[in-house]
N, C-alpha and C positions, 0 to 999 in steps of 0.2 A: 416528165424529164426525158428529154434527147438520149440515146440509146449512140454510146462512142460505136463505129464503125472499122473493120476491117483495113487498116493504113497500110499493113508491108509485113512481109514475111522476112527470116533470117534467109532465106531460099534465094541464093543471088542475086541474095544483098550486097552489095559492093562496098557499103558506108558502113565498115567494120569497127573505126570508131564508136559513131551513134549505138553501135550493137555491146562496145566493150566498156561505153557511158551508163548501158542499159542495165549490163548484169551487175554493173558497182552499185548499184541505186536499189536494184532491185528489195523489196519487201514480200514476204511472202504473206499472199490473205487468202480468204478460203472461197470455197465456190460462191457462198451467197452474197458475197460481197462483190466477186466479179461479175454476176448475173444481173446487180444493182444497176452496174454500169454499163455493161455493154449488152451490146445486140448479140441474144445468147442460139436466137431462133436463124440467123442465118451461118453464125459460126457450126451450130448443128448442121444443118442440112448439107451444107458445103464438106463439112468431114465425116459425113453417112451417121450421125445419131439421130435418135429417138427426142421428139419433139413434143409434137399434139398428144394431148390425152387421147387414149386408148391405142396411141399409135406402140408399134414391138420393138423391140431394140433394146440396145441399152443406149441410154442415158449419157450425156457429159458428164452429170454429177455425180455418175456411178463409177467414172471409169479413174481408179486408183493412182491410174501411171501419167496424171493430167497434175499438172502445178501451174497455179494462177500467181502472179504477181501485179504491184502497182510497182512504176518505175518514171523514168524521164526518158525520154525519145525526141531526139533531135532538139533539147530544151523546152519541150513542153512535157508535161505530166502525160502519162500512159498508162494503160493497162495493159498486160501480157501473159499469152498461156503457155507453156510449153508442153508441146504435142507430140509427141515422138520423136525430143531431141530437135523440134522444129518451133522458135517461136513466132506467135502470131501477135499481132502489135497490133493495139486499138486506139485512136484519138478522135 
């Protein structure tokens, strides 16, 4: 199975809309279920987590203050994490 990809951050986003479609839709699931779908190995590395085995760090799925949702984005179904009040948008 294809691994959704990195689409757009809220991060000057301008399509405030799509973003206020996003949070009405939103459902909240839990890590394994995001990890199901999306490419978990570059949203790590791109926000400095712990990936490869025996690599140090912590972890995405450890870190508490992290909420995954499935949602709709621009009318198509998405997944989304919210990262520090930042979210990132997968399709």
């Amino acid at each position: 199975m294809l691994k959704l990809q990195l689409q757009a951050t809220c991060v000057g986003n301008h399509d405030t809309d799509a973003l206020e479609i996003m949070a009405q839709h939103d459902r909240e699931i839990t890590y394994k279920t995001f990890a199901r779908h999306v490419d978990i190995r570059s949203i790590s590395e791109l926000l400095g987590y712990a990936y490869d085995r025996g690599q140090e760090g912590m972890r995405l799925s450890q870190d508490y203050a992290v909420r995954f949702y499935r949602s709709v984005w621009k009318g198509k179904p998405c997944y989304h994490m919210d990262w520090s009040r930042i979210d990132h948008i997968f399709q």
